[in-house]
PASE-375581 format. One record per residue (C-alpha): x, y, z; residue number from 1; residue in three letters; chain. Coordinates in Angstrom, 3 decimals. Each point is the difference from the previous one (the first is absolute). Layout:
PASE-375581
[r [X; Y; Z]; NUM; ALA; A]
...
//
This chain:
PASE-375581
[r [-25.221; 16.738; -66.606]; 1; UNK; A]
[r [2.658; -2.237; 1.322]; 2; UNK; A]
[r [-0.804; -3.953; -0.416]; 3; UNK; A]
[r [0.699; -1.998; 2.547]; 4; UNK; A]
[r [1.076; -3.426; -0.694]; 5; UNK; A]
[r [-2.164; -2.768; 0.290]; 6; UNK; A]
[r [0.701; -2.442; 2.990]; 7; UNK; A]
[r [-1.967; -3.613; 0.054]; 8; UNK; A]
[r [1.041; -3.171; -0.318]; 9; UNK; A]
[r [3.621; -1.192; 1.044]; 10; UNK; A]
[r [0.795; 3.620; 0.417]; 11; UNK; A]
[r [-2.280; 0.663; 2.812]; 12; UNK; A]
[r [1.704; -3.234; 1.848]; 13; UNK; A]
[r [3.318; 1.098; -0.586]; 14; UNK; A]
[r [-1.333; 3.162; 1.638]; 15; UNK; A]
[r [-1.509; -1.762; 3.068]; 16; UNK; A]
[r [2.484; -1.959; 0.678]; 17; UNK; A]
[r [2.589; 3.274; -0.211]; 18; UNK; A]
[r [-1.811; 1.476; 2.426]; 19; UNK; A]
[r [-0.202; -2.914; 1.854]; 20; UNK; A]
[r [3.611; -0.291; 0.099]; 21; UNK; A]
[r [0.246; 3.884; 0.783]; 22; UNK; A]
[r [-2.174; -0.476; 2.911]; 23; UNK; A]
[r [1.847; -3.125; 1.094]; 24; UNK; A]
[r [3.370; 1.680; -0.113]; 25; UNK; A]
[r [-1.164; 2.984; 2.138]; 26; UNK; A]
[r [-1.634; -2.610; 2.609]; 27; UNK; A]
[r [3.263; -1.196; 0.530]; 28; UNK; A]
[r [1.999; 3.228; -0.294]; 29; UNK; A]
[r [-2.000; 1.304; 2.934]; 30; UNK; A]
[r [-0.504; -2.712; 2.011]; 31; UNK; A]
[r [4.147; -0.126; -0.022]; 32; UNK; A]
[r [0.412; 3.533; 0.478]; 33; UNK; A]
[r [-2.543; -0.165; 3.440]; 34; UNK; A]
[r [2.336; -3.023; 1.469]; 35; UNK; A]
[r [2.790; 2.378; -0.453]; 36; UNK; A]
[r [-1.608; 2.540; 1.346]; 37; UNK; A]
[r [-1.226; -2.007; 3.214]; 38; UNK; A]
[r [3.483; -1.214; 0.370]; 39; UNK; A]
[r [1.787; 3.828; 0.062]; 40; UNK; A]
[r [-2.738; 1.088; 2.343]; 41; UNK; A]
[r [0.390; -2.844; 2.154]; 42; UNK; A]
[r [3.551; 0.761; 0.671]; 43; UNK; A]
[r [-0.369; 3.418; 0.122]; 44; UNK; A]
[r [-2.825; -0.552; 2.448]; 45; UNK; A]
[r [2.424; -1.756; 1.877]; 46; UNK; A]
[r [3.233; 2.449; -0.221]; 47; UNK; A]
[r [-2.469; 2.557; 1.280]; 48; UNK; A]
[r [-0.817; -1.692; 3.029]; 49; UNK; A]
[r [3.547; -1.168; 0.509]; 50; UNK; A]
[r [0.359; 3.755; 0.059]; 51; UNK; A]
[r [-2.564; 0.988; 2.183]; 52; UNK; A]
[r [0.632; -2.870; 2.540]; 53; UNK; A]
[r [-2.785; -1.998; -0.658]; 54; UNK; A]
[r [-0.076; -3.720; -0.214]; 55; UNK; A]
[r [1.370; -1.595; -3.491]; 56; UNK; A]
[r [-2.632; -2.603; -0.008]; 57; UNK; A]
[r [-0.885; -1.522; -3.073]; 58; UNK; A]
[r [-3.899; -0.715; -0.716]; 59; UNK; A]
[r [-1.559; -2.377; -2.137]; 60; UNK; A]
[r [-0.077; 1.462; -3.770]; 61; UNK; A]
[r [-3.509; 1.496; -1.240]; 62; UNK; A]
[r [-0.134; 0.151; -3.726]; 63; UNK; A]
[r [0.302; 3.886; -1.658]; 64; UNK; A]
[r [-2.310; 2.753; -0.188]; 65; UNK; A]
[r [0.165; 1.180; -3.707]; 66; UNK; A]
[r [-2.550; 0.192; -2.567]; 67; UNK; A]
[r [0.658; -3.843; -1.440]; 68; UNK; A]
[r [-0.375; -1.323; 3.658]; 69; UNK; A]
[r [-3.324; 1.522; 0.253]; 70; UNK; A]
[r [-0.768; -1.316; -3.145]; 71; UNK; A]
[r [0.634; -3.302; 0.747]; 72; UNK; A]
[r [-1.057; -0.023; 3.534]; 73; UNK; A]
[r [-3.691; 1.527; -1.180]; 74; UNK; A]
[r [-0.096; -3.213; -2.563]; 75; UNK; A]
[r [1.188; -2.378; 2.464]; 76; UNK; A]
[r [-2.510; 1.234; 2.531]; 77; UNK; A]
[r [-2.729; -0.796; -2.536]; 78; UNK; A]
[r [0.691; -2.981; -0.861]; 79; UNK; A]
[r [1.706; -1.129; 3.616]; 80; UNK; A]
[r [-3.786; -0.780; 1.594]; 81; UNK; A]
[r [-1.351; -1.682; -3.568]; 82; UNK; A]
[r [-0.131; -3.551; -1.374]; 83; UNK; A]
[r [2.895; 0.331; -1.541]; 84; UNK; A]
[r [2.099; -0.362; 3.168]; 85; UNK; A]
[r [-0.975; -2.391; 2.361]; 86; UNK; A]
[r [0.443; 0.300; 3.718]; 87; UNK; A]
[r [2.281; -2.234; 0.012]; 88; UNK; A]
[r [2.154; 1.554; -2.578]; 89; UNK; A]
[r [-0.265; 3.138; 1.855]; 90; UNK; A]
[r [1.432; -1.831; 2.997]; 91; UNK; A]
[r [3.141; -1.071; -2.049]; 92; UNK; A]
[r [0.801; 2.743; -2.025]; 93; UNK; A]
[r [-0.323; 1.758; 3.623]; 94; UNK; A]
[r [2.394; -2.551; 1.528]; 95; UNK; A]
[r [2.532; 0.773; -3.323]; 96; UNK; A]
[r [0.129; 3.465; 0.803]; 97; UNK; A]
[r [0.591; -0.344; 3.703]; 98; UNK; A]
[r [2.736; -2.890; -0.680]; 99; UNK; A]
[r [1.922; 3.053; -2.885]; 100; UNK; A]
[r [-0.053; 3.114; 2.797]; 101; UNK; A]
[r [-3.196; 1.632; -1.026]; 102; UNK; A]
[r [-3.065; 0.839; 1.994]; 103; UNK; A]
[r [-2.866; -1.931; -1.770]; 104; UNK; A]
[r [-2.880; 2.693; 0.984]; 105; UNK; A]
[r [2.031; 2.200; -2.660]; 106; UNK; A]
[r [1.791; -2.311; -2.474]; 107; UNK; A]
[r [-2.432; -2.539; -0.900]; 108; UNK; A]
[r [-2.541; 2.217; -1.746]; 109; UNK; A]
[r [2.892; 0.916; -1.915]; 110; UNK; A]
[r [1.387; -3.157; -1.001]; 111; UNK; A]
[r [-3.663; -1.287; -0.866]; 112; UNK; A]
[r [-0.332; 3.384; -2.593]; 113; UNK; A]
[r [3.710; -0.669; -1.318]; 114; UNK; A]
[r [-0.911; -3.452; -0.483]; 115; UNK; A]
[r [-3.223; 1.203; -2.306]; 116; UNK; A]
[r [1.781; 2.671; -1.717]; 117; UNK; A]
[r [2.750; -2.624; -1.217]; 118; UNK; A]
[r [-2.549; -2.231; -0.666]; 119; UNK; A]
[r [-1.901; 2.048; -2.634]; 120; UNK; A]
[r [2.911; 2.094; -1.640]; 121; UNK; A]
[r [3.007; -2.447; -0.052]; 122; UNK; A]
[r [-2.507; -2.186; -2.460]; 123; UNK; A]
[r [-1.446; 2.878; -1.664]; 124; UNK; A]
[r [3.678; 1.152; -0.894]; 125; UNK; A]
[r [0.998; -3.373; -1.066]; 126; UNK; A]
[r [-2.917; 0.096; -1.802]; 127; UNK; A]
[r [0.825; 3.266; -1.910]; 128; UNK; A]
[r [3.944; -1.024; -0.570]; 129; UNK; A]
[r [-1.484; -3.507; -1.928]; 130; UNK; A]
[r [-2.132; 2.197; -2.283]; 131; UNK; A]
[r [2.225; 3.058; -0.928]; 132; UNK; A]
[r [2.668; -3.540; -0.356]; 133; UNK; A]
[r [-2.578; -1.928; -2.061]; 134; UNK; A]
[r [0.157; -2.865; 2.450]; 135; UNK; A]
[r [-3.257; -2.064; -0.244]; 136; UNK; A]
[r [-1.080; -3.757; 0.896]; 137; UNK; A]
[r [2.039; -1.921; 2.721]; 138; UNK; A]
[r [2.715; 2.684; 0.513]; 139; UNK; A]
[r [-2.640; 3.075; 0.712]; 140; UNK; A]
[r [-1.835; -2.127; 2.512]; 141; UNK; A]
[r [3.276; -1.541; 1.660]; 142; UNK; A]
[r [1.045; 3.425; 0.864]; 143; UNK; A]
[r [-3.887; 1.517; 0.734]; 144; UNK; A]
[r [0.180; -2.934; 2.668]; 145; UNK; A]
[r [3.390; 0.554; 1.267]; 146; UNK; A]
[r [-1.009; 3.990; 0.558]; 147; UNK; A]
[r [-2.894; -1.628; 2.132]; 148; UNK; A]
[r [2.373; -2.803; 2.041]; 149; UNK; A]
[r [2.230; 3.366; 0.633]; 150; UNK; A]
[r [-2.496; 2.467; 1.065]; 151; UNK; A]
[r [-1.649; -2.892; 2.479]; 152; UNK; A]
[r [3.191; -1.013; 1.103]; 153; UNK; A]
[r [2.322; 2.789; 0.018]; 154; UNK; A]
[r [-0.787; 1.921; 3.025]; 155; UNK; A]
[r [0.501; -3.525; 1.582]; 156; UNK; A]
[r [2.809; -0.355; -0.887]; 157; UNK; A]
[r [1.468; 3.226; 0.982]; 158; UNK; A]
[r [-1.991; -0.221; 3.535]; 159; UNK; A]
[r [2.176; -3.580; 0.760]; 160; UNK; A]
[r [3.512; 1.615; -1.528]; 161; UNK; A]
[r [-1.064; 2.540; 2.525]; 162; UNK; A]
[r [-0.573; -2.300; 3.374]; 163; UNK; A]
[r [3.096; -1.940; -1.315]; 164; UNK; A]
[r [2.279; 2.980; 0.320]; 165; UNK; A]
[r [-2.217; 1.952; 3.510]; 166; UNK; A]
[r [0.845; -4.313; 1.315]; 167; UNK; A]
[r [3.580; 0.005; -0.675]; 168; UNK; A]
[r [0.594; 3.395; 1.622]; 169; UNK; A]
[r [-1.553; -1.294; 2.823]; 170; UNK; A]
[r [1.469; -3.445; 0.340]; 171; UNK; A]
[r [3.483; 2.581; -0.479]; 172; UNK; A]
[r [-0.805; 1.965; 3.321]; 173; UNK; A]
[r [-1.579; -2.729; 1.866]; 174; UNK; A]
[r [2.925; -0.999; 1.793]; 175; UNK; A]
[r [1.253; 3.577; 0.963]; 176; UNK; A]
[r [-3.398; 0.781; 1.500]; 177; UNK; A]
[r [-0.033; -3.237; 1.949]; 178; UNK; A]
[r [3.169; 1.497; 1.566]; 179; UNK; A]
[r [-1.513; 3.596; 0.838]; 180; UNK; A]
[r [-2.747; -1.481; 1.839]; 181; UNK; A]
[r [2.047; -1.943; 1.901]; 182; UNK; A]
[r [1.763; 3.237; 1.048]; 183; UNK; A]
[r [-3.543; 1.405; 0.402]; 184; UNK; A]
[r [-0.827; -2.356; 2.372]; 185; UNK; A]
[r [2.674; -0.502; 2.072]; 186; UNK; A]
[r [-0.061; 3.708; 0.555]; 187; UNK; A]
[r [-3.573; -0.648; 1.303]; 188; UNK; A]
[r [-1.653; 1.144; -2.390]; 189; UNK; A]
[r [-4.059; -1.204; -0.473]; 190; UNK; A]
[r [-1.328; -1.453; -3.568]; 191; UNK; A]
[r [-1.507; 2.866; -0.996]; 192; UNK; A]
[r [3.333; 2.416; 1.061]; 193; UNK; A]
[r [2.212; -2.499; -1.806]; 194; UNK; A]
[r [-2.179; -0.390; -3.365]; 195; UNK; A]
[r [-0.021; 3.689; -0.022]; 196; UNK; A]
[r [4.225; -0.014; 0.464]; 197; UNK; A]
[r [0.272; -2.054; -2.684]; 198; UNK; A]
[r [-2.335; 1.635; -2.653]; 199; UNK; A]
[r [2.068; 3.485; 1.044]; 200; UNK; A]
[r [3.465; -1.669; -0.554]; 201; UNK; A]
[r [-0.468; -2.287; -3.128]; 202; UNK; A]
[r [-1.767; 2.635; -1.942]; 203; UNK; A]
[r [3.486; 1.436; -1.432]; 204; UNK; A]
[r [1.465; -3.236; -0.933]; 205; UNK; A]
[r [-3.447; -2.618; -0.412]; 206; UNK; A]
[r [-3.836; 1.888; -1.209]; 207; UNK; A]
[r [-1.750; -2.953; -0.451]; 208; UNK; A]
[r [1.373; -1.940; 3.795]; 209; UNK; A]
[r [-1.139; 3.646; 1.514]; 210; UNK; A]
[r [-2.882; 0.505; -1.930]; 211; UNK; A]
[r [-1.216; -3.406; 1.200]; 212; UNK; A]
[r [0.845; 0.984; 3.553]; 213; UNK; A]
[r [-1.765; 3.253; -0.274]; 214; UNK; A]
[r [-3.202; -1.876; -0.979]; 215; UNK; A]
[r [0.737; -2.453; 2.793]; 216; UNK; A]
[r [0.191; 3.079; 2.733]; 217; UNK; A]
[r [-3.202; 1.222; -1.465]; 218; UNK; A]
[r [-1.931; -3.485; 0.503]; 219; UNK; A]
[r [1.609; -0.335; 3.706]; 220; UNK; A]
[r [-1.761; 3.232; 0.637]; 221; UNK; A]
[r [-3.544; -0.501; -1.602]; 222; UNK; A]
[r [-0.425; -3.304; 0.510]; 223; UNK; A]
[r [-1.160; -1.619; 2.948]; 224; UNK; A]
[r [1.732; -3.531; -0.567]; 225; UNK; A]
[r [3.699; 0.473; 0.102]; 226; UNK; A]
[r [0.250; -3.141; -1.496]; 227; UNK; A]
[r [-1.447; 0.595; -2.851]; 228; UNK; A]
[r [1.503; 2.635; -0.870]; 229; UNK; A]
[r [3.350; -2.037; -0.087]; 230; UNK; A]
[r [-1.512; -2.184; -1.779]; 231; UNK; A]
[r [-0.973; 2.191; -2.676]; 232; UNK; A]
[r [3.809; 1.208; -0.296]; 233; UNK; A]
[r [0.939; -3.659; -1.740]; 234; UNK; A]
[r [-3.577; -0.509; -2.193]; 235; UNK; A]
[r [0.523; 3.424; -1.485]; 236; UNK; A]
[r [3.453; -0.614; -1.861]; 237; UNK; A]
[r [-0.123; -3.706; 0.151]; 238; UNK; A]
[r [3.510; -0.161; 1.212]; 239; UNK; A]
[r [1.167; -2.899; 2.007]; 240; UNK; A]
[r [2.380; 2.204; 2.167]; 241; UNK; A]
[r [-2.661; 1.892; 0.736]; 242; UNK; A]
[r [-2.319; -2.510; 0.859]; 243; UNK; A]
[r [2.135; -1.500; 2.719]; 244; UNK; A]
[r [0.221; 3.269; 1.606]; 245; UNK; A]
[r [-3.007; 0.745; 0.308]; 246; UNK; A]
[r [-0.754; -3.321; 1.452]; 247; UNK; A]
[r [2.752; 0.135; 2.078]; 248; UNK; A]
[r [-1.287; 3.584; 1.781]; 249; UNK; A]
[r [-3.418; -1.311; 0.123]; 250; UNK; A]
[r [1.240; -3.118; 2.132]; 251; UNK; A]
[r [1.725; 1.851; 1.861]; 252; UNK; A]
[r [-2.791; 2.700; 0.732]; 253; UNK; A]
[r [-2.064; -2.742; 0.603]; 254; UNK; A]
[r [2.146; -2.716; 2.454]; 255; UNK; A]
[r [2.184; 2.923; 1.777]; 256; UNK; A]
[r [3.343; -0.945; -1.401]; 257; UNK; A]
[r [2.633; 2.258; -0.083]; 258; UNK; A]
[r [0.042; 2.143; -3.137]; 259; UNK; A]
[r [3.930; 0.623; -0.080]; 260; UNK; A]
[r [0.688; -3.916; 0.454]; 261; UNK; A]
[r [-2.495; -0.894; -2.876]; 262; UNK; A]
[r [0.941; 2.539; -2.819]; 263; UNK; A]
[r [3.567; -0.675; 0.491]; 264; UNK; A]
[r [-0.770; -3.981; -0.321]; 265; UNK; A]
[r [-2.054; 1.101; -2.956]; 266; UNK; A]
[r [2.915; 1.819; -1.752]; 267; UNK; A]
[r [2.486; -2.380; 0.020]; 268; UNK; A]
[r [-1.590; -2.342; -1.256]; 269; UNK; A]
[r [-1.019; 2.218; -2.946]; 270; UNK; A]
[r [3.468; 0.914; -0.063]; 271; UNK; A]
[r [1.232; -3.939; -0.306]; 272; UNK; A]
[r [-3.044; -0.811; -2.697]; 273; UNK; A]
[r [1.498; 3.042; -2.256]; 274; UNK; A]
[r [3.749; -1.286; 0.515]; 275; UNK; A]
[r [-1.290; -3.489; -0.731]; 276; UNK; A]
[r [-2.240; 1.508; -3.369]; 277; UNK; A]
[r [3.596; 1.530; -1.142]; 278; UNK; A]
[r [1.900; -3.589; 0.246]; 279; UNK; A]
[r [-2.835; -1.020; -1.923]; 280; UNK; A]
[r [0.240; 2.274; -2.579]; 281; UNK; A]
[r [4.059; -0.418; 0.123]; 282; UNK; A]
[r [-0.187; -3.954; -0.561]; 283; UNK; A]
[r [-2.376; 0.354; -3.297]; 284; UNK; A]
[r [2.388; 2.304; -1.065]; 285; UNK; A]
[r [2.291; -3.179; -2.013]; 286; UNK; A]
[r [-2.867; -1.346; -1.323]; 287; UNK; A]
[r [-1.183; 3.397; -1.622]; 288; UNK; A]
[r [3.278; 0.604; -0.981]; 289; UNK; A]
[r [0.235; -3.567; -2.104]; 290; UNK; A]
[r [-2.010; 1.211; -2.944]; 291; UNK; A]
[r [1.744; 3.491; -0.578]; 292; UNK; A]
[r [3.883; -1.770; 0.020]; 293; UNK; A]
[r [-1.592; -2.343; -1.914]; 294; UNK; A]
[r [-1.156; 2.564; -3.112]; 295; UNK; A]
[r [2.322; 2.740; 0.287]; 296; UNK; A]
[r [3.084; -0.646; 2.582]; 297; UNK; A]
[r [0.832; -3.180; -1.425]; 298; UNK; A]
[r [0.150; 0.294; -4.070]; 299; UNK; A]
[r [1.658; 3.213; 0.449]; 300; UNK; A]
[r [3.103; -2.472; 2.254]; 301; UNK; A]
[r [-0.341; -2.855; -2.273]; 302; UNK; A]
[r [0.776; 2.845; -3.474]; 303; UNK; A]
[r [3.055; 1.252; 1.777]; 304; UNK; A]
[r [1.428; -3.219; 1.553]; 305; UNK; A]
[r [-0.829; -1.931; -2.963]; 306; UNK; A]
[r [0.218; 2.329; -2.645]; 307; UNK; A]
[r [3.844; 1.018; -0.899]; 308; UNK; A]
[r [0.455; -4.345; -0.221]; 309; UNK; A]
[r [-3.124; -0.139; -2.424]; 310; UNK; A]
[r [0.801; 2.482; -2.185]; 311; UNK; A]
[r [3.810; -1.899; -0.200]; 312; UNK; A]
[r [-1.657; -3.003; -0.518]; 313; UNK; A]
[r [-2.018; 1.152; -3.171]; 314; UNK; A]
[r [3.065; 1.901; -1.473]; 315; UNK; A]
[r [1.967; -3.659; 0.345]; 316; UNK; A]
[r [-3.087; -1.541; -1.995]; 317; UNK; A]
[r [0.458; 2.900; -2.284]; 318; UNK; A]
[r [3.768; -0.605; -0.892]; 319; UNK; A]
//
């Protein structure tokens, strides 16, 4: 008979919270290893249909298909409709997902399962390194709690680093697609024509400015209001830019103006407020500067101005 060691005590948590870690790591091994994955198929899904002729339009991201997705989105879909997520919650963390690039139907149950995943095993794993450590009092439950502000917070986090970036791409192409629908319509074309242009010919160089589009072209279609389907262009992203477009098309759809006349107004002055944001950002540069030339620039001037006449000046003391 072979006897098999005995584990209880502090050797059972050190087990837990091994496995805990274990499971962690592979959480976050996969969940990398499906973004990659969703980022080579979406540009081989797009090389294809360079290939075949089709249109290289760029559609709002869905979250992946592999076995950790489902696992999170079947725990996010129970707890999505509990008490532990309020409607209102919901309606944010919905908003979030829209504002980073993602469609919310598919993203947000797996964000909410993410966020409970994190929440139970970055504490539990804390938990376990403090005992195999033997951490106890203040310092175990300092780090038990920072596990928890992680977890809750993390995904947050990541979801606004997220928007950040999808934002600044945008604000990036904002101008140059003010410019192609100008083009667009001055060569006559209609909204829905010109929206579709421009989602065709800023996919190569822009995904989120023609994903956005893409989505627009798809409201102009099923929705009865044109309006508010422009309208739903700026709330999505919460850009400025693309708030004043879409009011601009709206008041033009609604008081007749002329489309060509109005975008090009609209893109100048876009154009001006960006030149005037880079003088800005070129007249703080002196003050930022103060405070490096002040630590590093300037003792390393005053040692080899100064230096050669103190060192004389000590050797004279010397004599």
């Amino acid at each position: 008979m072979i006897a098999l060691p005995d584990i209880s005590g502090r050797n059972a948590l050190a087990v837990g919270a091994a496995i805990g870690v274990a499971v962690l790591a592979l959480v976050l091994l996969a969940a990398w290893l499906s973004a990659r994955d969703s980022v080579e198929r979406r540009l081989a899904g797009r090389v294809a249909s360079v290939v075949k002729g089709a249109s290289p339009t760029a559609p709002r991201r869905s979250a992946g298909s592999g076995i950790v997705s489902g696992i999170l989105r079947t725990i996010g879909n129970a707890l999505g409709g509990s008490a532990l997520l309020s409607e209102k919650d919901r309606q944010d963390l919905e908003r979030s997902v829209a504002a980073a690039g993602y469609r919310p139907q598919s993203v947000v149950p797996i964000v909410i399962g993410l966020k409970v995943v994190l929440l139970i095993a970055i504490p539990a794993a804390l938990y376990g390194i403090t005992v195999l450590r033997g951490m106890t009092g203040i310092k175990q439950i300092g780090l038990v709690g920072l596990g928890l502000v992680v977890g809750m917070l993390g995904p947050n986090m990541a979801l606004g680093w997220m928007h950040k970036r999808y934002v600044r791409q945008i604000r990036v192409g904002l101008a140059d697609t003010l410019d192609l629908m100008v083009i667009c319509a001055e060569a006559g074309l209609g909204l829905e024509s010109m929206v579709e242009r421009v989602a065709l010919e800023m996919a190569p160089s822009n995904g989120p400015i023609a994903s956005e589009f893409v989505t627009l072209s798809n409201e102009l279609r099923l929705l009865s209001d044109r309006r508010q389907a422009l309208l739903n262009l700026g709330e999505r992203t919460d850009v400025v830019g693309l708030r004043r477009l879409a009011t601009t098309l709206a008041q033009t759809i609604q008081y007749g103006t002329p489309l060509g006349q109005a975008l090009r107004t609209l893109s100048s002055e876009m154009r001006h407020e960006r030149l005037v944001e880079f003088e800005e950002k070129a007249a703080r540069l002196p003050a930022l500067l103060v405070l490096p030339l002040t630590l590093f620039i300037l003792p390393c001037l005053v040692l080899l101005l100064a230096g050669p006449s103190f060192v004389q000046l000590i050797g004279s003391f010397n004599r």
